[in-house]
N, C-alpha and C positions, 0 to 999 in steps of 0.2 A: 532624442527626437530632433531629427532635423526641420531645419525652419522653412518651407517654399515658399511663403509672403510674409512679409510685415509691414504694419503702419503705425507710425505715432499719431495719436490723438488729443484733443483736449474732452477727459468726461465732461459732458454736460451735466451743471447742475439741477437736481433733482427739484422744483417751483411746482407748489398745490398741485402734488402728484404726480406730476408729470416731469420726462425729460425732454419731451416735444423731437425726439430721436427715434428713428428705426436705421439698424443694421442689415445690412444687405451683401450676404456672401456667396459668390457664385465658385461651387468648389471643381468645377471646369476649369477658366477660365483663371480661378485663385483672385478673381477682383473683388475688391473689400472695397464696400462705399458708406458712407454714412447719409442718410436723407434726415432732412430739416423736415419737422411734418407740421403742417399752417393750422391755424386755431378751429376753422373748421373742420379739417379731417376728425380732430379728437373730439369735439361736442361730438359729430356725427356717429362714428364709431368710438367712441368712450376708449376701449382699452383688452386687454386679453382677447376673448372670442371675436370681438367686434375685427381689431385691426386683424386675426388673424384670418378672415374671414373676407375682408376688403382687399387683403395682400391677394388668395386663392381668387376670388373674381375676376382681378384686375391682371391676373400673369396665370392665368391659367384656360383653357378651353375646352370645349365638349370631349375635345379627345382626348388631354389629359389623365393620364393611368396612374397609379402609386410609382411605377418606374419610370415616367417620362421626365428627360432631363430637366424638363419643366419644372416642374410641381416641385409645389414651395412646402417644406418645411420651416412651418411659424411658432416662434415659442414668444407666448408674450403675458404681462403681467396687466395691471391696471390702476389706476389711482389712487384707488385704495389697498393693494396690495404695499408691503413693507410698512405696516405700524405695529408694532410691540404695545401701544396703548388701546389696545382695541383684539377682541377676541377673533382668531382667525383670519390675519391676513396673508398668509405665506403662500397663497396661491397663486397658482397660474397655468397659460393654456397653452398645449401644444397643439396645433391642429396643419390638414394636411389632405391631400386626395387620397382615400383610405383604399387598401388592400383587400377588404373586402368587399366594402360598396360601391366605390369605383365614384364615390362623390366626398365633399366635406365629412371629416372626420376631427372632433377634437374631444381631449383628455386630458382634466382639469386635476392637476397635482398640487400635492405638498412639498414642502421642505424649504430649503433656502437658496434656491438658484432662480428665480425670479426674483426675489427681490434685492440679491447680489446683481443682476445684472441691471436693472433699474439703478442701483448707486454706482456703476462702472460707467452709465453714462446712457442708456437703452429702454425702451419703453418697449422695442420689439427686435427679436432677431428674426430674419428670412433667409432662408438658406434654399439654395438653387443650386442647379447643377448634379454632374455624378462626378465624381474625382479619378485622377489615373489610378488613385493608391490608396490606402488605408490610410484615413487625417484623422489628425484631432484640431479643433480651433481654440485658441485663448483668447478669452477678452480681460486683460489684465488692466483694472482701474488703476491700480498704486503706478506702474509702470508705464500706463500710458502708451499701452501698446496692444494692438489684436495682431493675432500670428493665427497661418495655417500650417500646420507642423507633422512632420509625417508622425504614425501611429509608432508608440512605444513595440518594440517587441519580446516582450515578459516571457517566461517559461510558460507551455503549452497548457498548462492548468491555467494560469492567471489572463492569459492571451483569451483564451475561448469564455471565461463564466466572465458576466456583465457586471455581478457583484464584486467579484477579485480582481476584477481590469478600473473597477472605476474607486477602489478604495486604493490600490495599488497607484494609481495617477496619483490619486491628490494630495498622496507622500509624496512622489516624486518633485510634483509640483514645488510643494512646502518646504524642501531638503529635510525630508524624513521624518517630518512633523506633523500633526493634524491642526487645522484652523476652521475656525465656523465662519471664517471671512473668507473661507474657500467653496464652492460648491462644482459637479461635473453633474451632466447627464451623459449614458452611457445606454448602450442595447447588448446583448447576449449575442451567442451563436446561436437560438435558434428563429431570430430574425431574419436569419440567413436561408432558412427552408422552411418557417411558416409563416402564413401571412395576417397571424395575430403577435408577432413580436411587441414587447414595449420596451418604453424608454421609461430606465431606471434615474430618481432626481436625489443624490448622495447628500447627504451633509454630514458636520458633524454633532455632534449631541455630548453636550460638556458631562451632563448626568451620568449617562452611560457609561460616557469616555469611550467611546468606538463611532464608526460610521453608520449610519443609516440609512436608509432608502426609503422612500415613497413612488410611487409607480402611476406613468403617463398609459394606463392602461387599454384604453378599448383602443378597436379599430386597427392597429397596425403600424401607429405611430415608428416604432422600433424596428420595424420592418422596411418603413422607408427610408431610415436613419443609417439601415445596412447596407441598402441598398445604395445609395449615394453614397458607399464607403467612408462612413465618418463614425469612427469608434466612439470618440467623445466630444464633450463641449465644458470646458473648462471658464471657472468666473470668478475673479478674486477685485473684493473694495473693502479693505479698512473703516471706510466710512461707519460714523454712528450710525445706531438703527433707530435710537427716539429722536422721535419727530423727522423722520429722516424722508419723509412725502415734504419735508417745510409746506406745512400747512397754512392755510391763509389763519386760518384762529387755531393755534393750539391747545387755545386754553375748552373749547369745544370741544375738539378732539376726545382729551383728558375725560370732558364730563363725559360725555357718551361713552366711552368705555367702563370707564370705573361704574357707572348706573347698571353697564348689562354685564357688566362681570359680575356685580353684586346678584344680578338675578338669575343667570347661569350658576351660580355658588350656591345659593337657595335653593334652587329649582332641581337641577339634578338631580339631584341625592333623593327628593319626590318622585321623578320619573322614570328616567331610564335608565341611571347611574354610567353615564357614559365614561364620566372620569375612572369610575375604576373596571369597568368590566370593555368599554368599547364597544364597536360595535358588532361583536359576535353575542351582546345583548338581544339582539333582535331574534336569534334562531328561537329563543321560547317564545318570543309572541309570534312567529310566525306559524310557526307548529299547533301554537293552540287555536289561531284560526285557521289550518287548513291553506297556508301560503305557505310553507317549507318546501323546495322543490326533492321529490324523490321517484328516483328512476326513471328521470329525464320528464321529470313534470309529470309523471304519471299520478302520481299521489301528491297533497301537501300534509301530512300528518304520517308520523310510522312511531309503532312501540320503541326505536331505539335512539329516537331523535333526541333524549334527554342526554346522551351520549358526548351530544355537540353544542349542549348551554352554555351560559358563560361560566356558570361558578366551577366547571369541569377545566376552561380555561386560566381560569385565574389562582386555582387550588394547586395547578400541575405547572405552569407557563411563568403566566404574568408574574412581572414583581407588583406587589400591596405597598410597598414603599417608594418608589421613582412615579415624579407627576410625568406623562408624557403628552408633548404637543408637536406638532410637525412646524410649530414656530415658537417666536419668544411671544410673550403674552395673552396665549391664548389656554384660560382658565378650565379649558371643559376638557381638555387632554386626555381625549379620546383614540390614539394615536398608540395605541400598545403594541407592547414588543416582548421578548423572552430573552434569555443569557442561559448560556450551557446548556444548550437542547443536543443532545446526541445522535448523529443520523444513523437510519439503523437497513437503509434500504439507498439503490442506486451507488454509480461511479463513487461517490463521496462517504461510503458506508463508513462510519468508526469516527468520523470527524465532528470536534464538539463547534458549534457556531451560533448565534444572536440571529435571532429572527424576527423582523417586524410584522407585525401580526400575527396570527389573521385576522381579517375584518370579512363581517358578516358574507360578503360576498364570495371570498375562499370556502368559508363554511359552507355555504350553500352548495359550492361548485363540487366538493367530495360529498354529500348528499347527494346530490344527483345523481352519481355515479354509486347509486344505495351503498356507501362504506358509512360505517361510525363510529369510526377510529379514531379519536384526536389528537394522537401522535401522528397520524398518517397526514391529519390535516395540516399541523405543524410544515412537516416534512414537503409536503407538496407546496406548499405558502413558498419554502426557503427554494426548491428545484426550481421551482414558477420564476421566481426573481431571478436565480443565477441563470437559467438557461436564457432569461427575456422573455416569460412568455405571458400572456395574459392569463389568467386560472380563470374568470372566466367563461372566453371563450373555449381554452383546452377542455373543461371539466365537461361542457355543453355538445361538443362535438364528440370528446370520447362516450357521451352519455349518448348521443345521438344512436351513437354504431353499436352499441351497448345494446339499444331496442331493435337494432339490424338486427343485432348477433338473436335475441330474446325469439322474433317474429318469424325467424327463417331465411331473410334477406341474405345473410353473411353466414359462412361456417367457419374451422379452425382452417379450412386449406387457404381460406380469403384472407383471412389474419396472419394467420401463422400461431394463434395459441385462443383458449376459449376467452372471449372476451363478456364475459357475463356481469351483469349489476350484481355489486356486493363481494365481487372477486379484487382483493388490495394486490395479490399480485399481476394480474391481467391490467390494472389499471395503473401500477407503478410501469411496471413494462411500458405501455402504450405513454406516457408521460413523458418517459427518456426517449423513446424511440423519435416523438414529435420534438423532441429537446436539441437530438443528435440529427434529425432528419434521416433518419433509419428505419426498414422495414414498411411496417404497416403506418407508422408515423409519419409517412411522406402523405398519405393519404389523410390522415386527422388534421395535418398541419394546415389543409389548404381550408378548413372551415366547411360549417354545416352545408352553407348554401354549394357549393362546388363538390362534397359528400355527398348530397344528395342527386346531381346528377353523375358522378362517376359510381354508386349506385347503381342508380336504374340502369345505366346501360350496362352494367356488369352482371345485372339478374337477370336480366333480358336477354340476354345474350346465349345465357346457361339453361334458360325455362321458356324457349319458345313463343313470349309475353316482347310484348312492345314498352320501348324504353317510357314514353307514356303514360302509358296502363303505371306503371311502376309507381313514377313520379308523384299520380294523383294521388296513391296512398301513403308514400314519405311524406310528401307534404304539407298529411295532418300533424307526423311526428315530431318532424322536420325542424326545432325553436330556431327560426333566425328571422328578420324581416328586415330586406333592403339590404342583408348577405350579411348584417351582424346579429349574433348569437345571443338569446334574448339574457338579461340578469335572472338576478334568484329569487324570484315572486310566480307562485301558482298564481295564473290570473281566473279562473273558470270562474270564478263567484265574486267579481270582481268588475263590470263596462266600464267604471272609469279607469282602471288600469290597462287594460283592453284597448282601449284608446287615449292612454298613453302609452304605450308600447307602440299601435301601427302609427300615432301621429308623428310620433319623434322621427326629426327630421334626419339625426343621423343613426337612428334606430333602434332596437326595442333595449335601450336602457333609462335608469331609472333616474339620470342627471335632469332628466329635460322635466318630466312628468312625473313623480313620485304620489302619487295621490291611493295608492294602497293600503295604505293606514288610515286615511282619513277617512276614505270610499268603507271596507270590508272591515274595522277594527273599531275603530270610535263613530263607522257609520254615520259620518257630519256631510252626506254627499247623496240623503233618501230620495231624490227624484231625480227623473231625467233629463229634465233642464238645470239642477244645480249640476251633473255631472260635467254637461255640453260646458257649461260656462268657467269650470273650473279648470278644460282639458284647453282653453284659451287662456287664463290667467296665469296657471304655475307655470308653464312653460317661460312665460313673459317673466315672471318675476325671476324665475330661475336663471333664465341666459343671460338676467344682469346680473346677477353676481359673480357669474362668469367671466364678464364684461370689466368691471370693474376689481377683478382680484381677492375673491374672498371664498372663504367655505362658506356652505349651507346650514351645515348641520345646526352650530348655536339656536339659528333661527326656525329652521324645520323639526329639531328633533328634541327641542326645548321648550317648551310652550309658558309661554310671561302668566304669571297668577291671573291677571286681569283678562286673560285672552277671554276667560268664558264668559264674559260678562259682554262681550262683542257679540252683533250681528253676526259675525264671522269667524268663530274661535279657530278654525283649522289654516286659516290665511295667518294667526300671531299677529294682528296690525299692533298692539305696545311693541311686541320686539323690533318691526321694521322701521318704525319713529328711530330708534339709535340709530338705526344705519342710516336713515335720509339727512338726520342729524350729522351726524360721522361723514356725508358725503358733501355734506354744506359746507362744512367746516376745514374739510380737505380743500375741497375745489375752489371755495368761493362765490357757489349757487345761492340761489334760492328757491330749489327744486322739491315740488311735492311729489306724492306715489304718484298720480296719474303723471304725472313729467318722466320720472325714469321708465314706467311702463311706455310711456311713449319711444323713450331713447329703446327700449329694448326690441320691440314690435317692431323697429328700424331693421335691427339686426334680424331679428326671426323671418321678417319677410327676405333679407338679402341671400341668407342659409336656405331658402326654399327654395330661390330663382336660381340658386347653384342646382341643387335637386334638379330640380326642372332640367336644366342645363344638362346633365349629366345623366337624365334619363330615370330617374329616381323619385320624381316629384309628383307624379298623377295618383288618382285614386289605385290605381294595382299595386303601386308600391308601398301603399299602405292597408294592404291587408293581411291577415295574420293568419298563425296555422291555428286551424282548427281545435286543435290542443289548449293555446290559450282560451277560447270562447265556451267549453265546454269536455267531459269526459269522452275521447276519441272510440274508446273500447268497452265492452259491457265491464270488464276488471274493474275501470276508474268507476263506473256510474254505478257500480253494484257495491262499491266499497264506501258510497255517500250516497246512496240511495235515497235513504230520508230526508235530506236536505234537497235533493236534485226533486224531488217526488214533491216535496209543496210548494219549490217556486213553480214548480207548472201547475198546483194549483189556486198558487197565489193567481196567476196568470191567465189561467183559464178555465177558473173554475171547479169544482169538485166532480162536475157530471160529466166535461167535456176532457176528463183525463182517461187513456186507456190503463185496460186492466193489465194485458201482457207486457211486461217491463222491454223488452226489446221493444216494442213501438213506442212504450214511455220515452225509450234511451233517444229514439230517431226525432220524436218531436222534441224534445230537447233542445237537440243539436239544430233542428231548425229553427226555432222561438229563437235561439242564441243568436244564429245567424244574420236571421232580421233584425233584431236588435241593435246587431254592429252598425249593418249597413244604414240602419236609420240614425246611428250617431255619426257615420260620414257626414252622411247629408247635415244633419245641424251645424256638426262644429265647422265644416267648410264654410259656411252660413255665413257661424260666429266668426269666423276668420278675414273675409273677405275674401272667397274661395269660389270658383264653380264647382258645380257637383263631381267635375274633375279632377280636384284640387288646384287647380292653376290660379294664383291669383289674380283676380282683376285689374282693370287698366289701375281705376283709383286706387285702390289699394296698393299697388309700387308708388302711383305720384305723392300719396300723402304724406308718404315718408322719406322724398327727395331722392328715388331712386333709379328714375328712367331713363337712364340713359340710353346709346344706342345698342349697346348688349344687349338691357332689360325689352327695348322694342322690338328688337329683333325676335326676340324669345316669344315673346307674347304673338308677336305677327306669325309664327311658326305654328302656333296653339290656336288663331283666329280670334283670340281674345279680344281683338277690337272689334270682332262681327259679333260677340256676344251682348245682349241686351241687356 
């Protein structure tokens, strides 16, 4: 690799979390800067989503696109990211103007390369620019040196897969060694031709003894990563890892972890046994409530679904012996992987290789595309990673064109072969071809929302029908909202997930709003004002631990013995006492829940005036396909019939229901409708929202944000003429 910039530096040492550093690489221009960041930046914007969200505001504009030299790729961790005394802090966010939404995009990963670069001396990287050539950047703590370095050029196998370029680096790196005080992020080739690429986060894994990866997946991150030609991002610190935030009270620290590691060690093994099965646990509770997505959300329940449970996973896959965590001290090791899986399909057929995962959301993604294979799913898990690609979004869009092919939309001449639900080789084909950017995969690659109108005007075109006409009926089929492709949750039976899908600001997944399980499983969510109040709360509590550097799961998907005995058992408030605990003790607050909801509600309003900004932010852009709110087709509503058939009588009575199921199916789908729209109106309410989503003047002041951007924005909206 040759070197085209260097600078010596001094790391900044890591003080109650923080390094009060962001790096600033502009790969044009090759200037490496370090900014000093002042004590109110970080109260304000806390840390991961926050700054990289502040970075995107402040050096970005309405016209900024995923390819504009502009637009900042931010990867950045948070205060509580990097402690080993404390369950799950290996987090952190890459965020960015996404390729599909054309607004804020971030995706919150694991592994060890946030909190490598936190001890090399960085709270945040910002990267800008597109490069002459193919880079890689090092930010080397031991060395005291960050370099932009031209890209390695490996043999044409290792050069194109994301996973053999970025395991292949960090030997070179090491002179032919592996270190867990080495981390890279890296993208694939097929970032390169779609525009759901991710950025793979490698580390090493002593247990295993091999590399692994966790994935910056939604939105396109990888794709802008290619795009500005930069293969990798390289991050090496010796530094210890305990106490390695130098926390103002360690001895805090300590308690708080050891208290909720003792109760994630209890608890699990009661609930959802995440430690050993992970979370492709969830495919059976999903299934038995009628949330499994199949054949493209058509169904949530199929006879073959036991196919893709966990204990099918972990009898054939998982090892029963290796704890797995995407960090050091995080007890619920959730984080499963495989050894020796043999590929038996695509380029790499015959090749034996270690797979991490899948997690529930893979699963889902090969359901949708009706297979229940779980080698295939295996197998798609490992293509997904080495090509770069989100699963997903892939599995969503080929599911999409799936219901073309089913409906009439699409034939074999349109394809090039039958692309039918339930066909593993129609759907292997289409996976490479999106992988290589070939064939009919130039057309999957680009995502639902962009399928759906190259689409219509291709039916239309052929059938005398206006592109139009076409549209309105994709539309219903159509999962994406705000042009990302929704996760793996049937929503029909479901208003609080409903709105958490159209509210999420970077769109219908399940970081922001997860309240599915609470809402349709343990039903902690009976009325329509605890729903409205909820689709405000999780969101807020969620973007801080964003914020701050942490997974969710411990606290969402682990419930403290004591929860029930709360007001509010689906909120955990015993589990979040450790983490307010744990953020005291870090920082040196004395910060209650209503204080970091505050600090969060900061952020959520500044992630919205991007929206805004960028054309994404009013009531139309949160609204959803028809799909989600209810059964589109007599198929779906005859196949739940009974269920659909007494909430309209819970609804409207026994006399006031028709007798012919077809008007049954149509009042339905309207009762549903109204429904949505009257939870617009509340939660924008609860928000401090016009009924157009914009928020109000106060609502930016309260939270120290008006500047002359946010005026501007709002003077564009007449928000100061509103009452």
């Amino acid at each position: 690799m040759k070197t085209l910039k260097k600078i010596n530096y001094e790391p900044a040492k890591v003080s109650s979390g923080y390094t009060d550093r962001i790096l600033k690489v502009d790969l044009k221009t090759e200037d490496i800067r370090i900014i000093e960041v002042e004590h109110d930046f970080k109260d304000k914007y806390i840390g991961g989503r926050g700054y990289a969200l502040k970075l995107i505001w402040d050096h970005t504009t309405s016209e900024t696109r995923y390819n504009s030299p502009e637009n900042v790729l931010a990867i950045a961790s948070g205060p509580l990211g990097n402690e080993p005394g404390f369950p799950g802090t290996g987090k952190f966010i890459v965020g960015t103007i996404s390729p599909l939404t054309d607004t804020f995009i971030d995706s919150n990963v694991g592994g060890h390369f946030g909190p490598l670069l936190k001890l090399a001396g960085f709270d945040a990287l910002a990267i800008s620019g597109i490069a002459d050539e193919d880079v890689v950047i090092m930010i080397d703590g031991d060395e005291k040196m960050i370099s932009i370095l031209t890209s390695p050029g490996y043999d044409r196998e290792i050069d194109e897969g994301s996973l053999s370029f970025g395991e292949t680096l960090l030997k070179d790196i090491n002179q032919g060694s592996y270190s867990d005080n080495i981390s890279v992020v890296t993208a694939g080739q097929a970032a390169c031709h779609a525009r759901f690429g991710i950025i793979n986060s490698h580390y090493f894994d002593r247990r295993r003894n091999r590399i692994r990866t966790k994935q910056a997946g939604r939105g396109g991150t990888g794709t802008v990563m290619r795009f500005k030609r930069l293969r990798g991002i390289v991050v090496r610190s010796n530094l210890q890892r305990a106490n390695g935030n130098n926390a103002v009270d360690p001895k805090g620290v300590c308690r708080s972890g050891s208290e909720f590691r003792q109760i994630l060690r209890k608890a699990d093994p009661k609930q959802f046994h995440l430690s050993s099965w992970g979370t492709t646990v969830l495919s059976e509770y999903m299934d038995k409530y009628h949330i499994f997505p199949i054949n493209n959300y058509q169904y949530g329940q199929g006879p073959e679904s036991s196919k893709l449970f966990a204990q099918e996973f972990l009898d054939r896959y998982f090892s029963k012996r290796l704890p797995d965590g995407c960090y050091y001290g995080c007890n619920l090791a959730c984080a499963k992987g495989a050894e020796g899986v043999t590929l038996t399909r695509g380029p790499m057929a015959g090749k034996t290789v270690g797979i991490d995962g899948p997690e529930y959301e893979t699963v889902g993604s090969v359901s949708c595309m009706g297979i229940f294979d779980p080698h295939f799913v295996m197998e798609y898990n490992w293509y997904c990673d080495e090509y770069g690609l989100d699963s997903i979004s892939t599995g969503v869009t080929i599911s999409f064109f799936m219901e073309c092919f089913q409906r009439g939309y699409l034939n074999v001449e349109d394809v090039g072969y039958e692309l039918k639900f339930g066909n593993i080789d129609s759907a292997d084909r289409a996976l490479h071809e999106v992988g290589k950017g070939e064939g009919f995969g130039k057309i999957i690659g680009e995502g639902v929302a962009k399928g759906k109108k190259w689409m219509a005007e291709t039916y239309a075109s052929k059938n005398g029908v206006t592109p139009d006409e076409v549209m309105t009926e994709l539309n219903k089929f159509g999962m994406e909202v705000k042009g990302l492709e929704f996760s793996m949750y049937v929503t029909k039976e479901s208003l609080a997930q409903q709105g958490g899908y159209g509210f999420a600001l970077k769109g219908p997944q399940h970081d922001e709003a997860w309240l599915i399980f609470i809402d349709q499983v343990h039903k902690e969510l009976p009325t329509f004002e605890l729903k409205a109040k909820a689709l405000k709360w999780f969101p807020l509590i969620r973007t801080w631990f964003n914020a701050v550097g942490l997974c969710k799961l411990p606290w969402i998907d682990v419930r403290h013995p004591e929860a029930a005995n709360t007001k509010n058992p689906e909120k955990n408030f015993p589990s979040l006492d450790y983490y307010i605990r744990f953020l005291n003790a870090t920082v040196g607050t004395n910060k209650t829940l209503e204080d970091i909801l505050n600090d969060s509600e900061r952020l959520y309003i500044l992630q919205k005036l991007i929206n805004v900004r960028q054309g994404k932010g009013t009531r139309d852009s949160d609204q959803i396909p028809l799909r989600a709110m209810g059964p589109v087709f007599l198929n779906e509503y005859e196949a739940r019939a009974e269920y659909y058939d007494q909430w309209l009588r819970d609804e409207l009575g026994n006399n006031n229901v028709p007798e012919d199921s077809k008007k049954r199916h149509e009042l339905l789908l309207k009762k549903r409708m109204e429904a949505y729209q009257n939870l617009c109106d509340t939660v924008y309410k609860e928000k401090g929202f016009s009924r157009e989503g914009i928020p109000f003047p106060e609502t930016v002041e309260k939270f120290g944000l008006m500047d002359d951007q946010a005026r501007q924005l709002l003077q564009d909206y007449h928000m100061f003429d509103t009452p």
